[in-house]
ROSE-4610 file (N, C-alpha, C; in Angstrom, 1 decimal, always signed):
// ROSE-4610
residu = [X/X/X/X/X/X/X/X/X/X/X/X/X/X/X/X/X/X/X/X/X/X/X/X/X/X/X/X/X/X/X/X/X/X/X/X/X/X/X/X/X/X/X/X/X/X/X/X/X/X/X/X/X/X/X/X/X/X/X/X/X/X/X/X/X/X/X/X/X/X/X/X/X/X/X/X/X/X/X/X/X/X/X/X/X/X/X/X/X/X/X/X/X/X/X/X/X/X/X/X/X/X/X/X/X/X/X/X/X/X/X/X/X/X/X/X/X/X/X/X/X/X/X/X/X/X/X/X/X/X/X/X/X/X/X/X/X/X/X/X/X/X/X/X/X/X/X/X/X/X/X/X/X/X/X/X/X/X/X/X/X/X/X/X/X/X/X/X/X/X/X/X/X/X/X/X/X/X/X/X/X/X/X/X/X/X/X/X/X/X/X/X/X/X/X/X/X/X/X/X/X/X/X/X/X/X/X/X/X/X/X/X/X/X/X/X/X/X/X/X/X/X/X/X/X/X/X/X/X/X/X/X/X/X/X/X/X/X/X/X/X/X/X/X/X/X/X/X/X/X/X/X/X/X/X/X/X/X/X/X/X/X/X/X/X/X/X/X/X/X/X/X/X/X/X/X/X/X/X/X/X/X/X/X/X/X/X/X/X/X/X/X/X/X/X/X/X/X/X/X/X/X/X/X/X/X/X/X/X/X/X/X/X/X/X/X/X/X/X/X/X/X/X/X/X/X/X/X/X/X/X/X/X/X/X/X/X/X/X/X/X/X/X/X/X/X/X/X/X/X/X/X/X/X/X/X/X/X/X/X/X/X/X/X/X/X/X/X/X/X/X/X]
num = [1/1/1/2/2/2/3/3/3/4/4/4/5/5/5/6/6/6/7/7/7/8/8/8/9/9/9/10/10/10/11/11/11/12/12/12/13/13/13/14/14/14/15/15/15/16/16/16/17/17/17/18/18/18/19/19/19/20/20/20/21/21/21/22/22/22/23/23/23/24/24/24/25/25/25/26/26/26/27/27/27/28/28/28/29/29/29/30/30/30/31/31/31/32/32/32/33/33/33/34/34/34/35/35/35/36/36/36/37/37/37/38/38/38/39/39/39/40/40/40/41/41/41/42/42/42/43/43/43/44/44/44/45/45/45/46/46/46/47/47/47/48/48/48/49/49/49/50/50/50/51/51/51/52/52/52/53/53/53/54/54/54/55/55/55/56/56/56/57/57/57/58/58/58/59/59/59/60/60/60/61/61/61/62/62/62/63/63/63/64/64/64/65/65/65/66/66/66/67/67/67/68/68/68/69/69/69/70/70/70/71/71/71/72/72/72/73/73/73/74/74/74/75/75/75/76/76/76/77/77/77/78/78/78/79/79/79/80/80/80/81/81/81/82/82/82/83/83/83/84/84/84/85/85/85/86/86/86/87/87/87/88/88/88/89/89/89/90/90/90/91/91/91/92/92/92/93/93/93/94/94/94/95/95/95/96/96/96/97/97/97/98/98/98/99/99/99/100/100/100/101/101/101/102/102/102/103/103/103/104/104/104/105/105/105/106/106/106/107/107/107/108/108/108/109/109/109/110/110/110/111/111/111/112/112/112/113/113/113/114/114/114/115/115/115/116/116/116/117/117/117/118/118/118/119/119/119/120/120/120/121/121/121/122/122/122/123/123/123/124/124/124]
x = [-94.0/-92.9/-93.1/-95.0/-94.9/-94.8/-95.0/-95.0/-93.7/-92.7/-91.0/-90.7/-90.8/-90.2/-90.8/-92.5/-92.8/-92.2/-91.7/-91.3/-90.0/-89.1/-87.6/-87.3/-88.5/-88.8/-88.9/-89.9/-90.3/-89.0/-88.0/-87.2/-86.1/-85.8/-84.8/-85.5/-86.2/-87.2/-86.8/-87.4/-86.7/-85.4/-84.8/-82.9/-82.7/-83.4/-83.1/-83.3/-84.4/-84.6/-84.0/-84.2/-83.4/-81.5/-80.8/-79.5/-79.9/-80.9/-80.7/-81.1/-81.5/-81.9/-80.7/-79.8/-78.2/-77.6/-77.4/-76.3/-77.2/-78.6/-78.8/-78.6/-78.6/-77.8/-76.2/-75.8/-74.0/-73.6/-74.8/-74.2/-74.6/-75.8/-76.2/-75.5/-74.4/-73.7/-72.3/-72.1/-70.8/-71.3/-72.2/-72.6/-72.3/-72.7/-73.1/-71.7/-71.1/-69.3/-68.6/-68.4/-67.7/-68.0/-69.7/-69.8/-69.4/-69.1/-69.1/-67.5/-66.6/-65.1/-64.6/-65.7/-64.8/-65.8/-66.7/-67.8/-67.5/-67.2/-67.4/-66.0/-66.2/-65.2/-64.0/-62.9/-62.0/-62.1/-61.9/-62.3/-60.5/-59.4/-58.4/-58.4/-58.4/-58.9/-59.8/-60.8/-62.5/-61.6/-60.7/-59.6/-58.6/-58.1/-57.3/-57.8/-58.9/-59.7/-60.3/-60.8/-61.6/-60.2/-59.3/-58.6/-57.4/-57.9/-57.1/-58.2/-59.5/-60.4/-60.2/-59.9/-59.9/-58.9/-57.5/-56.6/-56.5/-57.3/-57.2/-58.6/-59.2/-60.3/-60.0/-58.3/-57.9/-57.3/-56.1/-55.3/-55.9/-57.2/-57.7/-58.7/-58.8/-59.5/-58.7/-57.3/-56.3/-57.2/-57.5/-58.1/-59.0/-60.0/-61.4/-61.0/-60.4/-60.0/-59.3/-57.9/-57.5/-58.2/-59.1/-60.3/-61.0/-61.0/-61.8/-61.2/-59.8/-58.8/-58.4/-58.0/-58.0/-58.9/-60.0/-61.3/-61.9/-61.1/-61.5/-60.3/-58.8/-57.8/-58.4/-58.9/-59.1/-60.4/-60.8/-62.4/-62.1/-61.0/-60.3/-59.5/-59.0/-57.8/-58.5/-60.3/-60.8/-61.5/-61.9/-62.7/-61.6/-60.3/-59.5/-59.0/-58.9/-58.6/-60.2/-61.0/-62.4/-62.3/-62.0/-61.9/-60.9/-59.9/-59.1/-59.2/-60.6/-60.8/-62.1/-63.0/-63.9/-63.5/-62.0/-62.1/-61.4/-60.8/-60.3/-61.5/-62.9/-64.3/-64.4/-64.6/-64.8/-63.7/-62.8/-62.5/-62.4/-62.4/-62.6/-63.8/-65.2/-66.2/-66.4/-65.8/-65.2/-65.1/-63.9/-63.1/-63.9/-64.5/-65.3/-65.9/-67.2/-68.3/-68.2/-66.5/-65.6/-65.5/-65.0/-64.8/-66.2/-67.3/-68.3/-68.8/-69.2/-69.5/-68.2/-67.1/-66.4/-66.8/-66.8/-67.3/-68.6/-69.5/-70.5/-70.8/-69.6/-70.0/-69.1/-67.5/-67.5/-68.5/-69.1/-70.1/-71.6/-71.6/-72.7/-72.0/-70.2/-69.6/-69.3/-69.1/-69.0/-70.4/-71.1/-72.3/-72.4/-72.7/-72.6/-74.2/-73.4/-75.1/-75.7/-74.9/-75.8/-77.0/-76.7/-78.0/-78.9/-79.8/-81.4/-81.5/-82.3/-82.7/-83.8/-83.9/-84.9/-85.9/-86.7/-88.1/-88.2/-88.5/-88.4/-89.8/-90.8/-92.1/-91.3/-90.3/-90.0/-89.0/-88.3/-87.1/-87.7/-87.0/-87.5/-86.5]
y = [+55.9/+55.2/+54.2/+53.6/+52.8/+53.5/+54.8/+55.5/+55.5/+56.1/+56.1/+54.7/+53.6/+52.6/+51.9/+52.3/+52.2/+53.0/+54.0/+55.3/+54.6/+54.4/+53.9/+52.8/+51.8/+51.0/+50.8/+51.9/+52.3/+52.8/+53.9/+54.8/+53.7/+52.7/+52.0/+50.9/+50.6/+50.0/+50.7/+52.3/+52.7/+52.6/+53.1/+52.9/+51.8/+50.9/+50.0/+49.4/+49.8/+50.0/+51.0/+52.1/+53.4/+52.3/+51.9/+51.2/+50.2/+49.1/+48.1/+48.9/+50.0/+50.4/+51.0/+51.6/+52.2/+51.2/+49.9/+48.7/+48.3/+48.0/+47.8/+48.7/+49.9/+50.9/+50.7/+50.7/+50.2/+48.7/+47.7/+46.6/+47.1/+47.6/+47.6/+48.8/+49.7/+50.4/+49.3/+48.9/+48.1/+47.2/+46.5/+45.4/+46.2/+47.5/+48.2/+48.9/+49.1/+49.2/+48.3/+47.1/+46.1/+45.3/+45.3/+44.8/+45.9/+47.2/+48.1/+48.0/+47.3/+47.7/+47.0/+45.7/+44.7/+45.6/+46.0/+46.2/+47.6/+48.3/+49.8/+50.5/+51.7/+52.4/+52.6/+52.5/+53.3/+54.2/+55.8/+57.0/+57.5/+56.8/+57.8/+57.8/+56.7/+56.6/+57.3/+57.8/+58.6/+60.1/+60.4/+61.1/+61.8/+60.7/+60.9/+61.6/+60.5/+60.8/+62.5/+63.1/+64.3/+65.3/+65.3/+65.9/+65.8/+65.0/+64.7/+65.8/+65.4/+66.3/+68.2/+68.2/+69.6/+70.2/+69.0/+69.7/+69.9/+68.9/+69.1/+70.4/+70.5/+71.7/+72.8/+73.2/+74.2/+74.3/+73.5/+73.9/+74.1/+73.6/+73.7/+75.5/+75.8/+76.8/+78.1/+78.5/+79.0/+80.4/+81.6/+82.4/+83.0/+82.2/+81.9/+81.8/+81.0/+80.7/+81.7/+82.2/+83.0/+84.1/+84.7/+85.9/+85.7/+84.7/+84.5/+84.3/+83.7/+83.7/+85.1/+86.0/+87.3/+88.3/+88.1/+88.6/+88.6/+86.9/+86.7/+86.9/+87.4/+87.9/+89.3/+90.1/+91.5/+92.2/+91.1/+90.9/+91.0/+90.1/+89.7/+91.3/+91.5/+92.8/+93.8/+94.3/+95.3/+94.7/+93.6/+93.2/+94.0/+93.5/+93.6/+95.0/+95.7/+97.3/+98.3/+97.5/+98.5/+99.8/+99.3/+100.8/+102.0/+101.8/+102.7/+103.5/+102.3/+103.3/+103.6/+103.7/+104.2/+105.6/+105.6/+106.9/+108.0/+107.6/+108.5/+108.8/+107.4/+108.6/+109.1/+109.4/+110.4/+111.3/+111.5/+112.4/+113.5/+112.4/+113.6/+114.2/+113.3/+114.1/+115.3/+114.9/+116.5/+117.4/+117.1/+118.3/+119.0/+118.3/+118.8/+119.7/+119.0/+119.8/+121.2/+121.2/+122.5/+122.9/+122.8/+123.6/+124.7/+124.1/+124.1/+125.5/+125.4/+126.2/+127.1/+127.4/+128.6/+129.0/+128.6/+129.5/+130.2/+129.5/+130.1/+131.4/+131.2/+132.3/+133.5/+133.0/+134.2/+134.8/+134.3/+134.3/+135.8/+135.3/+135.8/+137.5/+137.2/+139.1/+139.5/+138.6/+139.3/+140.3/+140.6/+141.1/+142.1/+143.0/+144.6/+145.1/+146.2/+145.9/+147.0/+147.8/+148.9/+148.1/+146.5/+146.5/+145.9/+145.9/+146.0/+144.0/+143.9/+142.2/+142.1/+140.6/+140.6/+140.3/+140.7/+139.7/+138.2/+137.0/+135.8/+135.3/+136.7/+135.9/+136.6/+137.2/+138.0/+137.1/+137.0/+135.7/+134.0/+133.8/+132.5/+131.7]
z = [+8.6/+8.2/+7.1/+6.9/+5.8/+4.5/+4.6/+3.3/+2.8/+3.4/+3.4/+2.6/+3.4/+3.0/+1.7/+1.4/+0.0/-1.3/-0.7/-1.4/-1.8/-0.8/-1.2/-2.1/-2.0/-2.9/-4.3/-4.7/-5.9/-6.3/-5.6/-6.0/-6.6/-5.8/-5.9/-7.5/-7.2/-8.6/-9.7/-9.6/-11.1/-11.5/-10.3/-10.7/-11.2/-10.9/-11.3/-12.8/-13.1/-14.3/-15.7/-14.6/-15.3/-15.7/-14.7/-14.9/-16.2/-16.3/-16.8/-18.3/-18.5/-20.0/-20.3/-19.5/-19.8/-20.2/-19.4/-19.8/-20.8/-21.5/-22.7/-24.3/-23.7/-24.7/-25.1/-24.3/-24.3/-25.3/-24.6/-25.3/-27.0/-27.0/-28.6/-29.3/-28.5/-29.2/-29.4/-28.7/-28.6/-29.8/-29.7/-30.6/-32.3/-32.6/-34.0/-34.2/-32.9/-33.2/-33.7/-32.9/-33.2/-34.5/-35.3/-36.9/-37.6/-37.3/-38.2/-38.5/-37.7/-38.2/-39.2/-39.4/-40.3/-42.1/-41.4/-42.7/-43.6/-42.2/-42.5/-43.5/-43.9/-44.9/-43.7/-44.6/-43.5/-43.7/-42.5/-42.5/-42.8/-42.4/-43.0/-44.7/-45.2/-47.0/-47.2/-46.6/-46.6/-46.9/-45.5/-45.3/-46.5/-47.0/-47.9/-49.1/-49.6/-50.9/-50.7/-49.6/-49.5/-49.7/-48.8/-49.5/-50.7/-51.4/-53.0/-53.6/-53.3/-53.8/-54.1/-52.5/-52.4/-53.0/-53.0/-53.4/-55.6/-55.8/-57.4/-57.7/-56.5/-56.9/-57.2/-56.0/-55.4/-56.6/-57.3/-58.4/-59.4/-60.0/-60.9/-61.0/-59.6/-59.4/-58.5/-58.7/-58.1/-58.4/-58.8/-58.8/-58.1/-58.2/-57.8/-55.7/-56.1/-54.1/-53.8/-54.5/-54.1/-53.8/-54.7/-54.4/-53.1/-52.5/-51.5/-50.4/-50.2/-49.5/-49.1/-49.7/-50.1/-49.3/-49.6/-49.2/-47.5/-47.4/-46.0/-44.9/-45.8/-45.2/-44.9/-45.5/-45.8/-44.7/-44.7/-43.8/-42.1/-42.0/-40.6/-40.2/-41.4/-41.0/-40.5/-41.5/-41.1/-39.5/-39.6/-38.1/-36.9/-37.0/-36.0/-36.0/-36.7/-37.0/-36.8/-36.3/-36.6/-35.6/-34.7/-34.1/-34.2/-34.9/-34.8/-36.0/-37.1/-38.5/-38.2/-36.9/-36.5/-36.3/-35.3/-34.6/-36.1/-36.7/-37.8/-38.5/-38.8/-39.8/-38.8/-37.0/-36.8/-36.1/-36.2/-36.8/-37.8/-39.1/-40.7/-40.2/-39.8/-39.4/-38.8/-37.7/-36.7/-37.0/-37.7/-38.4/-39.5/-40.7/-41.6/-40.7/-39.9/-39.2/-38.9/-38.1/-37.5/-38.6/-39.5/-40.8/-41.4/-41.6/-42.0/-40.9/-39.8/-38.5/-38.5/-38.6/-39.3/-40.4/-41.4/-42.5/-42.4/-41.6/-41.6/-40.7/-39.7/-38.7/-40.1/-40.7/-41.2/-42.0/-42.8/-44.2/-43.5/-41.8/-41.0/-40.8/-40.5/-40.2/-41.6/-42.9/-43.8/-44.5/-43.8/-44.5/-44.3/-45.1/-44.4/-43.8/-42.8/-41.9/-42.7/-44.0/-44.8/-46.0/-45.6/-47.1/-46.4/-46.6/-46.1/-46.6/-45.7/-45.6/-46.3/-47.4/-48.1/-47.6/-47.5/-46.9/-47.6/-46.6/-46.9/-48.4/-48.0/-48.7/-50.5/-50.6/-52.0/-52.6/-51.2/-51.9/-52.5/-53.5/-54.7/-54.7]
């Protein structure tokens, strides 16, 4: 039993400590909040100014964005259509292949069985 109640002790000791380093983190954020309001930039003017920016970048560079605007319209359309222009390459594929494997079988009955086969070591 005297181990337990050593043990509960200690446990309670850290919390205790562990608590008093939380409430000293809070005050010194509170503290670095409350000088920063009268000191600090205001962030809607921060706000405003960033996009005055973007907006005189954008007219001055209408082309250039548009190209890119464009591009990442064109990007999204194929992302979202990928599979249905997967199954049409394979399809053309298919079909080609089938094409190809016909002609060859006819190319094999068009031969007449009267001419004699080259030997492979004569053919060049």
């Amino acid at each position: 039993m005297p181990d337990l109640e050593s043990q509960l002790q200690e446990d309670r000791m850290l919390r205790d400590a562990a608590r008093a380093l939380v409430l000293a983190d809070i005050a010194h954020v509170k503290r670095e909040v409350g000088a920063g309001e009268e000191d600090g930039p205001d962030l809607s003017s921060r706000a405003r100014d960033l996009a005055d920016d973007a907006r005189d970048y954008v007219s001055g560079h209408r082309f250039q964005v548009g190209t890119v605007v464009a591009a990442l319209v064109a990007a999204v359309v194929l992302w979202l259509l990928r599979e249905p222009i997967a199954a049409i390459v394979r399809n053309v594929l298919e079909s080609d292949g089938e094409v190809d494997a016909d002609t060859e079988q006819v190319g094999d009955e068009d031969r007449s069985a009267d001419e004699p086969e080259i030997p492979a070591e004569t053919q060049a």
